[in-house]
N, C-alpha and C positions, 0 to 999 in steps of 0.2 A: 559441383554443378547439379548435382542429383536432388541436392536440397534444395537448390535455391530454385529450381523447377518446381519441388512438391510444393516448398510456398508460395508458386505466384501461382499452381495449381488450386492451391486450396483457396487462395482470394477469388480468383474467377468462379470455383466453385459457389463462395461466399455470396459473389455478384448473382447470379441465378436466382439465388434463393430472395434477392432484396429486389428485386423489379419493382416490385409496386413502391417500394421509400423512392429511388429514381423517382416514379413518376410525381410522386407527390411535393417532393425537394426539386425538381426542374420546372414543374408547371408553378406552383408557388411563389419561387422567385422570378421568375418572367412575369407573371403577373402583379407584383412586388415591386419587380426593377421598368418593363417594359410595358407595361398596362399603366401604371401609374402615370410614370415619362411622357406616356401620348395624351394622357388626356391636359397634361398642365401645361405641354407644349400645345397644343389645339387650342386650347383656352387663350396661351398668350396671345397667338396670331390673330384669333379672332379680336383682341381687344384691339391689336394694331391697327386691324382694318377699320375698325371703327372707330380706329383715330385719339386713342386714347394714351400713347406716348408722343410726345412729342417730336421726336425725332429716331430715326433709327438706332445710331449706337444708344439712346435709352432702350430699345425694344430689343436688342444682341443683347445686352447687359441682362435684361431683364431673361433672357431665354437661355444662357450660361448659367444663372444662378439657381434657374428653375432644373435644368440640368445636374449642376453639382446637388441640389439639394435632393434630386431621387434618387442616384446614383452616387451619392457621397454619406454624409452623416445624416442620417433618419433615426426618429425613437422607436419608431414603427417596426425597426431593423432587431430590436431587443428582442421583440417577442418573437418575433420569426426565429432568432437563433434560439431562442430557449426551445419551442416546439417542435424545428430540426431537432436538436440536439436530444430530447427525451425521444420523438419518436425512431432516430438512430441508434443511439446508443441501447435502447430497451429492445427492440426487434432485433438488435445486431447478436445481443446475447440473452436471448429470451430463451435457449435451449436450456438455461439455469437454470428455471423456474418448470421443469419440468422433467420428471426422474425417467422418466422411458428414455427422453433424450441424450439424456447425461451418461445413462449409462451406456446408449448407442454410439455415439459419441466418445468416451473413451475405451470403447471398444476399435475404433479405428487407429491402426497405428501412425497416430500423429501428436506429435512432441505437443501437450500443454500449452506453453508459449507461443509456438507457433499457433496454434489457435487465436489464439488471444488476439495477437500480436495482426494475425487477419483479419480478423472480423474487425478490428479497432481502427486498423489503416482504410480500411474499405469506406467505415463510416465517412472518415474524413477525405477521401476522394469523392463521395457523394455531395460531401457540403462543397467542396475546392468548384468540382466541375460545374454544379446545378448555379453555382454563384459567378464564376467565371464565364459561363454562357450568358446568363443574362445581363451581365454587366457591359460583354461583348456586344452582343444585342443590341442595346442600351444604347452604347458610345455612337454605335452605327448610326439607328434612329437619329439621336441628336444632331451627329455629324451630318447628317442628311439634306437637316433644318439649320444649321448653320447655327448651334447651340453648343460647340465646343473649343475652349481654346486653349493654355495652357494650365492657366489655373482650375478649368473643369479638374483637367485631367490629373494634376497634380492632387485636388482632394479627394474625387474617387482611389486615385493609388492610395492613399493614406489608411481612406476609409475601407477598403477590403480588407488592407493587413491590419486595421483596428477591430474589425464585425469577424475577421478570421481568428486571433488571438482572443476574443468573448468566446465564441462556440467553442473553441478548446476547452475555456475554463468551464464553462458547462457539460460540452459532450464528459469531459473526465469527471466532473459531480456525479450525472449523472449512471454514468459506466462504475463510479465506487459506490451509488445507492444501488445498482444492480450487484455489486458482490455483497453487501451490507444485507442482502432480503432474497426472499424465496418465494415471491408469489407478485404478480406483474404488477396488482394496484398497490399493495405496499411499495414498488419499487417506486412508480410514481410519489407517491405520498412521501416516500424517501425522500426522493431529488426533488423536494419544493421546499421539505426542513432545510437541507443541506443547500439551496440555495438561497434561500431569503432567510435564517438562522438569525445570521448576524444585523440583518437589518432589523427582524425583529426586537432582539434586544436592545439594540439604540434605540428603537421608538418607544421598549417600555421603560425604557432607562430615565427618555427624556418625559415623558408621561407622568412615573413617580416622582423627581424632581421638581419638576413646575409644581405637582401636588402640594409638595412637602418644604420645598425649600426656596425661602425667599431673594437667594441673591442670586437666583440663574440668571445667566445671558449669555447669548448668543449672538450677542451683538459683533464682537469681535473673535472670537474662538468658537466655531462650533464641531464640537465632538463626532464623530461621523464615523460609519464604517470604514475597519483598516483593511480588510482582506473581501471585501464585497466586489463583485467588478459589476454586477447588478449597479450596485449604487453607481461606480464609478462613471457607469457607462451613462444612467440617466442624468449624473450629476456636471457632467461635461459635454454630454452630447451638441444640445445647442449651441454652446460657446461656439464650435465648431466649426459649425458650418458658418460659410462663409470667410472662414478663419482667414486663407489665401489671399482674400481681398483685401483683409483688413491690415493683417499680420505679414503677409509673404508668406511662401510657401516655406521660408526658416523659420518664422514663427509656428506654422502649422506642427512643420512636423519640431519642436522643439515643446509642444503640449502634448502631441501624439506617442513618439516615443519612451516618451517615461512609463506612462500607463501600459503600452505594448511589453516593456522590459518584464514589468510588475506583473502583468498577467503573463506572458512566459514562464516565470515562473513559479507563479501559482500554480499553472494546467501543471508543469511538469512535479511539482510536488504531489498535487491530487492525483495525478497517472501514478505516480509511486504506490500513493496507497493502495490505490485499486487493484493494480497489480499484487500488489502484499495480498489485499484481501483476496483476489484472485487464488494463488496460493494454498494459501491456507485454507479456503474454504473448503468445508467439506461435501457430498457428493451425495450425502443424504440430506443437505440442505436445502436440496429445491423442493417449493411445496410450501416451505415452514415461511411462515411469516419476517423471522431473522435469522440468518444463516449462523451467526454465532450467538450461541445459547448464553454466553457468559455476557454479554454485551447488550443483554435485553434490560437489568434492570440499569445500566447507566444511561441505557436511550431512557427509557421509562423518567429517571429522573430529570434529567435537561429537559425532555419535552414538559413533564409535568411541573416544573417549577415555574416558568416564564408563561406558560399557559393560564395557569390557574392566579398569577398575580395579577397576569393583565385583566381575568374575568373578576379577579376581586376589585380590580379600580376602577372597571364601570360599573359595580354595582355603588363605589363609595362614590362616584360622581351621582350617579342617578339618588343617590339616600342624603344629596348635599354635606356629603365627607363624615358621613357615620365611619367611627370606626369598628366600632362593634360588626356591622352588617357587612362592611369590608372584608374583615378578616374570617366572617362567616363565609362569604362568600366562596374566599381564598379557599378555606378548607375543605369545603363540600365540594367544588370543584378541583382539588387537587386529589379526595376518593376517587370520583367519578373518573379524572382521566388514570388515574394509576388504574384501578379497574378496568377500566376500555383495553389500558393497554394490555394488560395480563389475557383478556376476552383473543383480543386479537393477536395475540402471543399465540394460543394455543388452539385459537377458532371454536372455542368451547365457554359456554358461560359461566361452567362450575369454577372457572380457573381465576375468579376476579378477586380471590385473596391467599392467590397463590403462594406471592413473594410480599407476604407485611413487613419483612425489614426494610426493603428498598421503598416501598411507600410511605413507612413513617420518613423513613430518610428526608422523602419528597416534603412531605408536611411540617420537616423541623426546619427543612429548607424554605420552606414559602413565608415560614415564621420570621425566620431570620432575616430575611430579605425586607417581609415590610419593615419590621421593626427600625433594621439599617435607615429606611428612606425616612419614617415615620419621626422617630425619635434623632436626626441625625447622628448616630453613633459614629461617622466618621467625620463627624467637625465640616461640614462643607459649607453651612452660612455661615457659621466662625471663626471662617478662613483666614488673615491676614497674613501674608508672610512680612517675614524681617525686613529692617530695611537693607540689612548687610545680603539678603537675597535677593535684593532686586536689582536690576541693572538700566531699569528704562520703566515710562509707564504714559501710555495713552488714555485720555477721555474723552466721550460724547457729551458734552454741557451745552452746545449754541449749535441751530444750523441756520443757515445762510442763501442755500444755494444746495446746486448743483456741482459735482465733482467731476474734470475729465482728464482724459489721456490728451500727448503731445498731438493727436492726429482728430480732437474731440471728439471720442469714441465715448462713452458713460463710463465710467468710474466711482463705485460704491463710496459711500461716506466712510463705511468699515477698512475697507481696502487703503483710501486716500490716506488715512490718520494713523493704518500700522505701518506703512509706509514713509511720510512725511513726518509723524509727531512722534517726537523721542525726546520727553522731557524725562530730563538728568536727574532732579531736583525731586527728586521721588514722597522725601517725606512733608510734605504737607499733603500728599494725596495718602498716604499710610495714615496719618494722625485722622485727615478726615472717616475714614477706612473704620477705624479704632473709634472714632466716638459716636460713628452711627453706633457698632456694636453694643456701645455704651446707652444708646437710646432707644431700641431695638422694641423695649415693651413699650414705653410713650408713645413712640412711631404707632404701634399696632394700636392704639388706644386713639390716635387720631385718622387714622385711617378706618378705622370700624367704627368710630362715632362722631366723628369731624371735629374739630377746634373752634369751638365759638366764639374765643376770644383772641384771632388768629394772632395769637403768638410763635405759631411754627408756619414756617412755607417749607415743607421737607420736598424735595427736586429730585427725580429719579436719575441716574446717571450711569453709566457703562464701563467699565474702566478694564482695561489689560496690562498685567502685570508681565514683564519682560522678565523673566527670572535670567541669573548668570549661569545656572545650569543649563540655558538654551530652551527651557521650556516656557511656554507661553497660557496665559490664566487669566482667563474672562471671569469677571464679575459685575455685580451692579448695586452697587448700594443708596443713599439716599441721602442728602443732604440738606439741612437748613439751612436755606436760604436769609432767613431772619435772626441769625444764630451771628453776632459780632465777631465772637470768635473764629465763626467759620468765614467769617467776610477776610480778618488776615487771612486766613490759610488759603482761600482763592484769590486775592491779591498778589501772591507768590507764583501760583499757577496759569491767572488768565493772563496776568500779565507778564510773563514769561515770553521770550522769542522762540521756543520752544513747541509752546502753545497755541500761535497765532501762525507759525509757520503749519502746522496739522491741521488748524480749525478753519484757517480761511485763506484759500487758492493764491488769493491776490495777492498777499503777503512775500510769497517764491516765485510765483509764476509770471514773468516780464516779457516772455515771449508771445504768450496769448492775446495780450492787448494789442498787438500789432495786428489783430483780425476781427476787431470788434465789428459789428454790423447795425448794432442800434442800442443807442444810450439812451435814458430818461429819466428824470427827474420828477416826484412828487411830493408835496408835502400833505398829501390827503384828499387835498382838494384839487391843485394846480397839477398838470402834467404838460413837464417841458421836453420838447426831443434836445439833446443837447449832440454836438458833432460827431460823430464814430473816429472820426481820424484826429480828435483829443485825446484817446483815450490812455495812453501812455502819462497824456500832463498830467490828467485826472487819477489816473492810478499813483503817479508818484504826490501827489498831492494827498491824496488816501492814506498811501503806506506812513506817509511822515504823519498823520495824525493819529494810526494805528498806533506807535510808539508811545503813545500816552495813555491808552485804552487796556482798563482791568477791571476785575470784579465790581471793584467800587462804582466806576463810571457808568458801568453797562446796566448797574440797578438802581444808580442816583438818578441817572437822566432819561428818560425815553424817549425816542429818537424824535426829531422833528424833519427828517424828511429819511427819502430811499432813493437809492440810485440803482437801476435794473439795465444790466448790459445783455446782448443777445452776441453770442458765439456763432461760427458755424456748427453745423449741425444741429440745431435748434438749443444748444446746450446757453444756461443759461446763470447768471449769478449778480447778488444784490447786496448791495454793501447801506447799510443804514448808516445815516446822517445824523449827529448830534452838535449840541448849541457848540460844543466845546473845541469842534472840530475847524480847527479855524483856518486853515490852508483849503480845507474841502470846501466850504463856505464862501472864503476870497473868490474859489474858481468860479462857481455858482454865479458871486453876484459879477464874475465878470464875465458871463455867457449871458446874464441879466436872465437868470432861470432862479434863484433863488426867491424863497416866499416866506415869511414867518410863517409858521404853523396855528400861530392864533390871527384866528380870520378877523377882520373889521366889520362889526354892525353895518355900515355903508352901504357893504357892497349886499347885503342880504336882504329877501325878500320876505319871508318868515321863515320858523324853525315849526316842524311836525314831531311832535315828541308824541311816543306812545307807552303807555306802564303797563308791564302786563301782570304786574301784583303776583308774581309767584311765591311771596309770601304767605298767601293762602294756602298755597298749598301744602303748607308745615300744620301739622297736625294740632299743634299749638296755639295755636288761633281760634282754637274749638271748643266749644262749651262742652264738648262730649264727642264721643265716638262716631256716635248716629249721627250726628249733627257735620262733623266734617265725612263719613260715607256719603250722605246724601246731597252736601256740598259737589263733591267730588263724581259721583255720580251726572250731576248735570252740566260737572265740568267737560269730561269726557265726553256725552251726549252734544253739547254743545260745540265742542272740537271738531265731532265728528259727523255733525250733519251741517254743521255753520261754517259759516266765511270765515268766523271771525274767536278768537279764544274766548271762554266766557266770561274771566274777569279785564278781556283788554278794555284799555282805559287811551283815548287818542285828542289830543289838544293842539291845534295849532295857535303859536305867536307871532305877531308881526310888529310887536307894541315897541318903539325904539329903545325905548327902557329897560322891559322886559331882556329885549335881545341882546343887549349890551350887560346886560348879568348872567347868560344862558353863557355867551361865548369862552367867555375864562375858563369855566368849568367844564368844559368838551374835549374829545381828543379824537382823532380822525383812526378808529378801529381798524383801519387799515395797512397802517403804521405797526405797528404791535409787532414785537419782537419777544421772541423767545425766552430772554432774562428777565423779563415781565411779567405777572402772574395775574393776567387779565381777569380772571374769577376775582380774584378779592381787590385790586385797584382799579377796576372800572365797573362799574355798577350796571349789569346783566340786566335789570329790571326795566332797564328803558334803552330804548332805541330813539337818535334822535337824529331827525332829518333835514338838512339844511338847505333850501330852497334861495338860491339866488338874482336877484335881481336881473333880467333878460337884458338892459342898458348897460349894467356895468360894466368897467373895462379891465375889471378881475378877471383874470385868465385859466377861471377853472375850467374845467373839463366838458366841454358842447356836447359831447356824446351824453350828456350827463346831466341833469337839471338840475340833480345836489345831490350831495353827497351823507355819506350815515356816521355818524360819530358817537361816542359813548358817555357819560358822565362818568368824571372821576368819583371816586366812592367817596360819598359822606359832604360831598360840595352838589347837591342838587340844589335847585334854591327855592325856596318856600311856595314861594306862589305855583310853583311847577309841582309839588308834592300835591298842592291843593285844587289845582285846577284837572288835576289827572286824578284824583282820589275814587277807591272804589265806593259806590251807595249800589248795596240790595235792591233796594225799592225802584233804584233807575238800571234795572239790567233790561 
């Protein structure tokens, strides 16, 4: 009994000495939780008065959500716990950092631990109560305004034992940089390595790589902090809120929970150490900049390795990827902080080549590391694995649309396709995998100086490798698209069930179409509504012509029309139309919405073609340097104080003749899909505008007077090269 009096003595005591954190951690979060509260709830009411919900339960809704969202998940709530948590934990045992203390201090007879073990709990009854009051607070207000109801309530309980479980993982960072150091601003300085550490190095991580190596992506795997609850906490926050309404309050806490397990036990891991370090510390440590003298040059080198890389890669960005000035950089900055630190090791300047072992260490380290990125020494663009190690593989080639959940919530492209696309059939995506590697320098030779005689269309693509070891492996390589060979091997892939089941919704999803809310039909020009309560016929009428659709088809043919359905939730998805689709078609012309995509002369009133001769602007065209400078010069001048480009070039025709050779050769830029490589088959150089007859009883688009379409490349026809031509003399 006698103990457990002296300790809850010694906490009270404890409390005395911390009045002012109370006040600073109660008023903070009341203005946090209950400053915030009133003004978003004030705000809603006034919008009500002034009539801007339509009805009441929109206006509850709206003040429940405004509710759960100050009193629930906030990002705003991070920073508040990180500044709790350093100004706690560093006041709590700031007697460390100061030897009259220390030794006063253990001059009273009171067990170590118990100390500890005080001042630690005390910290966390200051964050419990300061949080618990104003949350209290909080619920009151709301409940006042008639802003509360089950699912308030259900995310705030979520969100205190989520924002409770973060200040653990920090107050105990920051309680193990107080035994790690011996003077109050290193201690800080401590607890911001020791907190943001790990995020640092994923960001230099991912930094070096995009530098250095060409097959990153992130498209479908991205590499993230494992032990960060920083990251965790930004990285999930959002999601969050609102979870209850979207998810159930089983969904909530079925995202919540994991994180809370995982930072449990993180704090209680870090509270070990600290403790240790507690321990073991010794008592002439306060004062000194690191309490463990042995431990100065491993801080030294961690700080200084990732430090001085990341200084040497903005200097190789800013010198446009010198490597020379890089790895200068690298090294002169990896003196520099190894010296700082030895400075601030010892608070004395003479001490900055104190320890030159640990510094070369630092410097053979900085070496090593670029080199790793530089040079890839670990194979990381030369990645393929086996095909006997793979078990599954997704790719990004087409998109479509929009992706959603059973309840049309957003749903990522990335998410949809690891989920939905598990193509079996692995090697023809290895083989393609394997002959990029194989063309890897061409590649670079047409991407740093283009293909003039476009023989290559290489197509960037994302692809995830499912390994049978359970591991999962983002890449992205590159594909020729002009390459016969590689036309088999995506023949195998697009037109796979596999394939079309991941890349496009429609293919699986039969229950969505039962909520369509608005279909329509273009072929460029025509836009037809077609019924929303077909959509099921229309869908099955789609899927049976999906069964025929693969690589071949999707770059033989471009599309002659698009079909755009609207979901609820604004969510939205478009399925393109081609000649070959002949069930989609039937439905078409028996809604009497169908249109060929080559317009009739008839109905057209003239065409506006304009050239804007960007050929000129290739340096090529120049008798000399000066000569396109000073071209180019009054091109820019002319851009930029004129209406109009300097070499645009605008013709209008109306000549029946004329227009009946324009039309073949057009195609409704509109249309354009993804498998298409609009640069090199439709000719960028003209714009051409088709202007309609006001009589006709062509059903293009009224909103509309005409429409823009492009010239297929290499089909413009004579008189239109010649009637748009540029002349100097007529500028």
């Amino acid at each position: 009994m006698t103990s457990k009096n002296s300790f809850w003595d010694n906490c009270k005591q404890n409390h005395k000495r911390r009045i002012w954190v109370w006040i600073v951690s109660v008023l903070g979060q009341l203005a946090l939780y209950v400053g915030i509260l009133m003004i978003y709830l004030s705000r809603i009411r006034l919008w009500y008065a002034q009539g801007t919900y339509r009805t009441y339960e929109e206006y509850h809704d709206t003040m429940c959500r405004a509710a759960a969202e100050v009193l629930g998940f906030k990002e705003e709530y991070l920073i508040t716990a990180i500044v709790l948590a350093v100004i706690i934990g560093v006041q709590g045992f700031s007697y460390l950092h100061d030897r009259r203390k220390v030794d006063l201090y253990h001059s009273v007879p009171v067990e170590k631990n118990r100390r500890f073990f005080a001042v630690y709990l005390n910290g966390i009854v200051i964050y419990i109560t300061s949080t618990l009051l104003s949350v209290l607070v909080g619920v009151i207000v709301a409940a006042v305004q008639n802003a509360v109801n089950g699912l308030v309530l259900s995310e705030i309980g979520f969100a205190f034992i989520w924002n409770l479980l973060f200040f653990l993982v920090i107050y105990h960072t920051v309680i193990l940089a107080v035994m790690l150091t011996g003077n109050r601003i290193i201690t800080i300085c401590m607890a911001g390595v020791l907190i943001f550490y790990e995020i640092g190095l994923y960001g230099l991580n991912d930094i070096m790589k995009y530098a250095f190596f060409e097959t990153v992506s992130t498209f479908y795997v991205e590499h993230e902090p494992k032990l960060s609850a920083v990251w965790d906490y930004l990285l999930n926050v959002w999601d969050l809120r609102y979870m209850a309404w979207s998810e159930g309050v089983g969904g909530l806490a079925g995202e919540v929970l994991p994180y809370c397990g995982k930072w449990l036990i993180l704090a209680v891991v870090i509270l070990a150490a600290a403790w240790f370090c507690y321990r073991k510390r010794p008592s002439e440590a306060a004062g000194r900049a690191i309490a463990f003298t042995k431990a100065e040059p491993v801080i030294k080198v961690l700080i200084a390795v990732p430090a001085s890389v990341g200084i040497g890669m903005i200097v190789h960005n800013a010198s446009y990827g010198s490597t020379f000035l890089a790895v200068l950089g690298m090294l002169v900055s990896g003196v520099i902080v190894c010296a700082a630190a030895e400075v601030i090791y010892d608070f004395d300047i003479k001490s900055m080549i104190k320890h030159p072992v640990s510094g070369c260490v630092a410097l053979i380290g900085i070496v090593i590391v670029f080199l790793i990125y530089k040079n890839d020494l670990i194979g990381y663009d030369k990645y393929v694995p086996l095909e006997s190690q793979v078990d599954s593989v997704a790719l990004n080639i087409d998109y479509c649309g929009e992706f959603w959940k059973k309840d049309f919530t957003y749903y990522s492209v990335a998410d949809y396709h690891k989920e939905h696309m598990v193509i079996t059939d692995v090697e023809p995506v290895l083989a393609l995998a394997s002959k990029w590697q194989q063309e890897r320098e061409y590649f670079e030779v047409i991407k740093n100086t283009g293909d003039v005689d476009n023989t290559a269309d290489y197509r960037e693509v994302s692809v995830l490798y499912r390994l049978k070891s359970g591991r999962e492996v983002g890449r992205k390589i590159w594909i020729n698209y002009a390459d016969p060979v590689n036309e088999a091997l995506l023949n195998r892939i697009v037109g796979s069930d596999e394939f079309k089941a991941g890349a496009y919704q429609v293919m699986t999803d039969k229950d969505s179409y039962d909520h369509v809310q608005v279909i329509t039909y273009t072929n460029g020009a025509v836009r037809v509504a077609l019924p929303a309560e077909d959509a099921q016929k229309l869908r099955d009428a789609y899927v049976k012509d999906m069964e025929k659709f693969d690589f071949s088809l999707a770059i033989g043919e471009r599309p002659c029309g698009r079909i755009s359905l609207v979901f609820p939730n604004q969510r939205y998805t478009r399925m393109y139309v081609y000649e070959s689709f002949e069930n989609t078609i039937a439905y078409l012309k028996e809604q009497e919405a169908y249109y060929p995509i080559r317009l009739d002369p008839e109905d057209i009133a003239s065409i506006t073609i304009t050239n804007y001769h960007y050929e000129l602007d290739e340096p090529e065209t120049y008798d000399s340097v000066a000569e396109y400078n000073l071209a180019m010069g009054a091109r820019v001048e002319t851009v930029a104080y004129g209406t109009s480009k300097a070499y645009e070039v605008t013709e209008i025709f109306d000549n029946k003749e004329q227009l009946a050779q324009i039309v073949p050769a057009i195609y409704p830029s509109y249309l354009s899909a993804s498998w298409h490589n609009d640069g090199w088959e439709l000719d960028q150089s003209y714009d051409v505008y088709v202007t309609f007859k006001k009589d006709t009883t062509y059903p293009y688009d009224r909103s509309e007077r005409g429409v823009f379409y492009k010239f297929y490349v290499d089909q413009v026809p004579d008189f239109v090269v010649e009637a748009t031509a540029y002349h100097a003399d007529t500028e």
